[in-house]
C-alpha positions in Angstrom: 0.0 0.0 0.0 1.3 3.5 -1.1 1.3 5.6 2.0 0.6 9.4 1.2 2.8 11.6 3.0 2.4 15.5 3.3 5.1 17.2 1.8 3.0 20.6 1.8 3.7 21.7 5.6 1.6 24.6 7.1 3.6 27.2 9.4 0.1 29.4 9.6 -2.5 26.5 9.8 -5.4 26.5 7.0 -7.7 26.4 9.6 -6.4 29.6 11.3 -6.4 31.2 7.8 -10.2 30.1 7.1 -11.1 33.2 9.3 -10.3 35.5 6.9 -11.3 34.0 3.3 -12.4 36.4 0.2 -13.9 33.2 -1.0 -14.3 29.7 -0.8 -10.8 28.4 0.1 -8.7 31.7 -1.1 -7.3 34.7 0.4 -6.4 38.1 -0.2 -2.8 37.8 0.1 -0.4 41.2 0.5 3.4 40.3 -0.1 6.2 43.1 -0.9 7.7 42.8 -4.1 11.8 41.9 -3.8 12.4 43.8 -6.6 10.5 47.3 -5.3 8.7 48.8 -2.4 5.1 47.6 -3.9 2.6 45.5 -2.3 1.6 43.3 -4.7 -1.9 42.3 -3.9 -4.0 39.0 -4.9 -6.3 36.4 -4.4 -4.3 33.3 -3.4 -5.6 29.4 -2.2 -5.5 28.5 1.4 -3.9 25.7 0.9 -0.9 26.6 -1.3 0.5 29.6 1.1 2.0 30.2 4.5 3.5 26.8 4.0 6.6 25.2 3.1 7.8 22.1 1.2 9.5 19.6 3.9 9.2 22.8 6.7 8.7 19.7 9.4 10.9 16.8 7.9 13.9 15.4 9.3 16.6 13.8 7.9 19.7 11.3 9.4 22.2 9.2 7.9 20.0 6.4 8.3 16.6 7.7 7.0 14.4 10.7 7.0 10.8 10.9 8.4 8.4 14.2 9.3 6.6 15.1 11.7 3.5 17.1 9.9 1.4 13.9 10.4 2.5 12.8 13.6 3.0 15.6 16.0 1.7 18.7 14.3 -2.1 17.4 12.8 -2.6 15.6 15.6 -1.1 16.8 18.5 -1.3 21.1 17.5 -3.8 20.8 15.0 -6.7 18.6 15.9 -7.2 19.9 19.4 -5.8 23.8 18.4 -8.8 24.2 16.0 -11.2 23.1 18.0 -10.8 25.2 20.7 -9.6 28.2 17.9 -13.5 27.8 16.4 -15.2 28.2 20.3 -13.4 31.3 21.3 -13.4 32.9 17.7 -17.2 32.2 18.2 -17.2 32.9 22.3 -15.0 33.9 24.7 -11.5 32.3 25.9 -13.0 33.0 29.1 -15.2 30.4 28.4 -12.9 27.8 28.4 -12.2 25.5 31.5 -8.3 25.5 32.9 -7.5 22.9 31.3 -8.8 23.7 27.5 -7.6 27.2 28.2 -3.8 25.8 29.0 -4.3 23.9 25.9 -5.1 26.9 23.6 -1.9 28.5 25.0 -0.2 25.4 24.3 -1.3 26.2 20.4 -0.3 30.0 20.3 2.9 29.0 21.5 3.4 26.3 18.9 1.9 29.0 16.6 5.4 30.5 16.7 7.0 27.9 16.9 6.7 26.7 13.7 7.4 29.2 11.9 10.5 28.7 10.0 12.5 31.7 11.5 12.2 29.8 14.7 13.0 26.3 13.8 16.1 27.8 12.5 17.2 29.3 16.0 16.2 26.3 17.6 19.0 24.3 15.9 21.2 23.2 18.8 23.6 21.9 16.4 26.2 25.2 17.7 25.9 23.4 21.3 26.6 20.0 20.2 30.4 20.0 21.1 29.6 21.0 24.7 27.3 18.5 25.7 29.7 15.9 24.3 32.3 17.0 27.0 30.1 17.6 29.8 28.4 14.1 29.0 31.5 13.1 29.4 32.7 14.7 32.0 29.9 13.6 34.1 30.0 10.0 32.6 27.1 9.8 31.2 28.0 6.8 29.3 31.1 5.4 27.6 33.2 7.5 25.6 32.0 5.4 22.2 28.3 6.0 23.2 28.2 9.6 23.4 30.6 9.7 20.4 27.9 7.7 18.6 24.9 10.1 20.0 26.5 13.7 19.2 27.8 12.3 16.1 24.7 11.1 15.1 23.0 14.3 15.7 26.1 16.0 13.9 25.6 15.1 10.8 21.8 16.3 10.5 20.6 20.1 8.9 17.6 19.6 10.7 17.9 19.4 14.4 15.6 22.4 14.2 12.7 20.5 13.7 13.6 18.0 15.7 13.9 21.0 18.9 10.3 22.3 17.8 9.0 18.4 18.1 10.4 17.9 21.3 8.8 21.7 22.5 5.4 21.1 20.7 5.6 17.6 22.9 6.6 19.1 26.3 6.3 22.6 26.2 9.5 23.5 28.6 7.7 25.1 31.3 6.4 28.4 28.8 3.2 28.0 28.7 3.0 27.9 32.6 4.2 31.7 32.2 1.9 32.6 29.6 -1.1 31.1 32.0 -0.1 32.7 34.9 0.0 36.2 33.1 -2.4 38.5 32.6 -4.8 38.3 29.5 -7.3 40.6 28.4 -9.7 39.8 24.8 -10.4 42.6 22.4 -13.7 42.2 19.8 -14.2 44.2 17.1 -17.8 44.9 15.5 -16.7 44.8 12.1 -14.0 43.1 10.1 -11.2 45.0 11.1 -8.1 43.0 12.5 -5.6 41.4 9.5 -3.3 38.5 10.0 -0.4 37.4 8.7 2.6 34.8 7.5 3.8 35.3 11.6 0.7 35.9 13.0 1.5 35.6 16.4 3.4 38.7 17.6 5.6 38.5 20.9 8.4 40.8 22.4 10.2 39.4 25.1 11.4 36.1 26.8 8.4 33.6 28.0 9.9 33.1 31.7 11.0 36.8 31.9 8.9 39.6 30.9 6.8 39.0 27.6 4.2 40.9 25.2 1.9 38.1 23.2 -0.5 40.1 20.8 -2.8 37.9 18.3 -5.6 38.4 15.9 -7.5 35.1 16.0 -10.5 36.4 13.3 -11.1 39.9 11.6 -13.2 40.8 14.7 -11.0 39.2 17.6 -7.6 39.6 19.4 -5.7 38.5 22.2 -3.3 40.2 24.6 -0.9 38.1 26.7 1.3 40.1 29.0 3.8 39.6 32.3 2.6 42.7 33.0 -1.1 44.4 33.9 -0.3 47.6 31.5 -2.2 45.7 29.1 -5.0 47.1 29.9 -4.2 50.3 27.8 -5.9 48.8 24.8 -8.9 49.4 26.2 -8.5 52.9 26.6 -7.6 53.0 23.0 -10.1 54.5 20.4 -11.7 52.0 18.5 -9.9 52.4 15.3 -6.3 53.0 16.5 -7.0 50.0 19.0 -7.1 47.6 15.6 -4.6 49.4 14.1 -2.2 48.6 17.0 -3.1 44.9 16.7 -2.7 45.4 12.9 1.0 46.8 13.3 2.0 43.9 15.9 0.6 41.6 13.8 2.7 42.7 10.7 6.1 43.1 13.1 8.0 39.9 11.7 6.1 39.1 8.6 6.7 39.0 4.7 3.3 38.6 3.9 -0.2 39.6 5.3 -3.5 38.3 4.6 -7.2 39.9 5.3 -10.6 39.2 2.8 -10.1 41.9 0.6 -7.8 44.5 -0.6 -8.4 47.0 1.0 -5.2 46.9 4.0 -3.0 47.8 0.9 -1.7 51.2 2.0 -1.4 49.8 6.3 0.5 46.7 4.7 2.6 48.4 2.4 3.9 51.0 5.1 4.5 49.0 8.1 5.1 45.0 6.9 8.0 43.2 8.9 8.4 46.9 10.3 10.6 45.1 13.5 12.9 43.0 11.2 14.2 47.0 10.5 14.7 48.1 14.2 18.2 47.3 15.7 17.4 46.9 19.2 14.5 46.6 21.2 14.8 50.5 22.2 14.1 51.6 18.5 11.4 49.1 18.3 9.6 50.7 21.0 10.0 53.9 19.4 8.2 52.4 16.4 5.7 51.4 18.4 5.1 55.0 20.7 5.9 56.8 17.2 2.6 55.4 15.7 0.4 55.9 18.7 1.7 59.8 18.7 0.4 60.2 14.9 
């Protein structure tokens, strides 16, 4: 029997996209020309963007398998969307403690895998370290832990092998996130976008962290180690979804929304924080659009 296996791997999940469709299974997609400043502008399938061929495969010497089908569907997607559809429809607040830890469990893993972060979680760099302190602490013969880190050595894609190993344990983040404070912002109209790195967040999970999300056209999250959150609120309505709008576009190449019309916010602020050296001009970015 010939077993199908998904090649096609989704960093921005089609079900997340669905939110925002112009039509049946297409969206508007908004992606800066290489070549020039201009947004080019078009109607795109679901299916066939915000994804990348073998994003979530691994390879060894002695074989290559991916995790799309069994981690990410299962394990992110199938519960993720789920809970995605109850609080797009109600409130997050609606949610138990243990489906809402879950759904933080899927914003995290929202990030995570995106390619930008698989590539910093490559531990390869650290290889050579844990071979001597396995050693030093004998942790296993010489040969063995030879055999390991070489092993491991001689992959490109101990990235996704990090991000399966997170998406499976979580390392303590989404304790943080939990244990923040959270406030939900709803929109009467279609008026928040989304985008290839929808999930927007400034700072370190166990330190001090920022978490902004659209999760439909009319909804958006704030995550925060701090209570100042609750500025956005005291926000006019418009400049409140713009200031979602802007997180939302920090890191991305490409935005999407269910028409044209975000052509002129796009085109002036997409992957605006990729362009800010350090965190003190990003904040300027950010104050320097709420002063206009």
């Amino acid at each position: 029997m010939t077993v199908n296996v998904p090649r096609n791997h989704h960093f921005v999940p089609q079900h997340f996209l669905k939110a925002w469709e112009s039509s049946p299974k297409k969206i508007i997609r908004y992606k800066l020309l290489p070549s020039s400043t201009q947004v080019e502008v078009r109607e795109v399938s679901i299916k066939s963007t915000a994804s990348q061929k073998d994003l979530y495969r691994l390879e060894f010497e002695d074989g290559t398998f991916e995790i799309e089908s069994s981690i990410v569907t299962p394990k992110i997607d199938a519960y993720g969307s789920n809970l995605l559809n109850s609080i797009r429809v109600c409130s997050i607040f609606d949610l138990n403690q243990d489906d809402r830890f879950k759904f933080l469990e899927y914003l995290i893993n929202l990030e995570a895998r995106h390619p930008d972060i698989i590539k910093l979680m490559d531990f390869s760099s650290e290889l050579e370290k844990s071979r001597a302190d396995f050693k030093a602490k004998n942790i296993g013969s010489d040969e063995s832990i030879d055999a390991v880190i070489d092993y491991l050595a001689a992959s490109s894609t101990l990235g996704v092998m990090a991000f399966g190993f997170l998406s499976q344990y979580g390392f303590g983040f989404v304790e943080h996130l939990y244990n923040g404070h959270l406030i939900e912002l709803n929109f009467e109209g279609n008026s928040l976008i989304t985008s290839s790195y929808p999930v927007a967040r400034f700072g370190d999970y166990t330190n001090q962290h920022l978490l902004v999300v659209a999760i439909s056209p009319r909804k958006a999250l704030v995550l925060s180690s701090s209570e100042d959150i609750g500025f956005f609120n005291e926000l006019e309505t418009s400049l409140r979804a713009d200031l979602i709008n802007l997180y939302t576009l920090a890191k991305a190449d490409a935005a999407y929304y269910n028409d044209s019309s975000m052509s002129d916010f796009v085109g002036k602020h997409l992957g605006w924080e990729n362009k800010c050296e350090t965190n003190d001009k990003k904040g300027e970015y950010v104050k320097s659009f709420l002063r206009r």
